[in-house]
C-alpha positions as a Markdown table, in Angstrom:
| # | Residue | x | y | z |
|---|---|---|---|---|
| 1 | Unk | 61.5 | -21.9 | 35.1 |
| 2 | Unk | 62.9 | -25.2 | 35.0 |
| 3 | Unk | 61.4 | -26.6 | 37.7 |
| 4 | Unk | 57.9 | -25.6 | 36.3 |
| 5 | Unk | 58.7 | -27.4 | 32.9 |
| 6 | Unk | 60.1 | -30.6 | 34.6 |
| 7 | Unk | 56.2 | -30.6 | 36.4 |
| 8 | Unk | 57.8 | -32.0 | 39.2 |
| 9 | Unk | 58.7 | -34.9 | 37.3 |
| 10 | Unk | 55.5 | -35.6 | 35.2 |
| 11 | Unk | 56.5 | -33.2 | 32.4 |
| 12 | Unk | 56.5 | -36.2 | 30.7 |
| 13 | Unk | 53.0 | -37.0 | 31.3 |
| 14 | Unk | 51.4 | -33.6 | 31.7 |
| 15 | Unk | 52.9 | -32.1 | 28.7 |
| 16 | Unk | 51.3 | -34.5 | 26.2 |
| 17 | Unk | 47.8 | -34.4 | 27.7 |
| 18 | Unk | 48.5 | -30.9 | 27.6 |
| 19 | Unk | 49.1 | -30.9 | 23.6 |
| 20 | Unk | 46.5 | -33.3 | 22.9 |
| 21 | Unk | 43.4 | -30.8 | 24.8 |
| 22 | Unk | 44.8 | -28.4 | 22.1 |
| 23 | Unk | 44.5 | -30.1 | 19.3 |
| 24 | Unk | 41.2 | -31.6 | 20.4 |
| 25 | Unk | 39.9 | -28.1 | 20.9 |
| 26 | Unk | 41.3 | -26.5 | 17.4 |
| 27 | Unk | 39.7 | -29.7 | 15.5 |
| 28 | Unk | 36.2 | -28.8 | 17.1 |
| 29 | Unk | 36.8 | -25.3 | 16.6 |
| 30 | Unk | 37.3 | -26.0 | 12.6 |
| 31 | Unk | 34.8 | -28.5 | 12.7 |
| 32 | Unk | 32.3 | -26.5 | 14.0 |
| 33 | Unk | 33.3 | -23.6 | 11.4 |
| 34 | Unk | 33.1 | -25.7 | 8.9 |
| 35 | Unk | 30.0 | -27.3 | 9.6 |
| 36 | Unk | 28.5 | -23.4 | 9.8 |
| 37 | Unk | 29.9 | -22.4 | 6.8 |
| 38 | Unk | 28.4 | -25.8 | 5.0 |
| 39 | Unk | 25.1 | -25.2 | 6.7 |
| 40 | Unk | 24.8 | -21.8 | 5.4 |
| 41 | Unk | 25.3 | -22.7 | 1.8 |
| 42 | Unk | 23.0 | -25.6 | 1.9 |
| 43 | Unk | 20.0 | -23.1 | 3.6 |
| 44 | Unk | 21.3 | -20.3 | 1.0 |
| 45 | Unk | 20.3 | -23.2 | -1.7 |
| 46 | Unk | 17.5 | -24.1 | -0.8 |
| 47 | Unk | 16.2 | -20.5 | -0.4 |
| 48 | Unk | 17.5 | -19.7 | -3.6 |
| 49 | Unk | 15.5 | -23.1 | -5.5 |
| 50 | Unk | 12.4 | -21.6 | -3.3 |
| 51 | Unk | 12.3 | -18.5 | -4.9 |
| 52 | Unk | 12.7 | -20.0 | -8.5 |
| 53 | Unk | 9.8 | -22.0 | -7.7 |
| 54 | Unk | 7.6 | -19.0 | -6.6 |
């Protein structure tokens, strides 16, 4: 088990590129829910306004 953390001797360097592709892929992931959940709202707004209009 060693031997696979140690990377052969580029732990060092895999590792980190490791944690940083999961960290850049859990930001878009909240990103994009929270750009959803935004989205929603401002559509369930404006079809709200619509119908107070009508």
């Amino acid at each position: 088990m060693s031997e696979f953390l140690s990377m052969g001797g580029y732990a060092a360097y895999v590792w980190p590129a490791y944690g940083l592709t999961l960290v850049v892929i859990v930001w878009n992931i909240i990103g994009a829910r929270r750009l959803l959940a935004r989205s929603r709202e401002d559509a369930r707004r404006r079809l709200e306004m619509r119908g107070e209009e009508a």
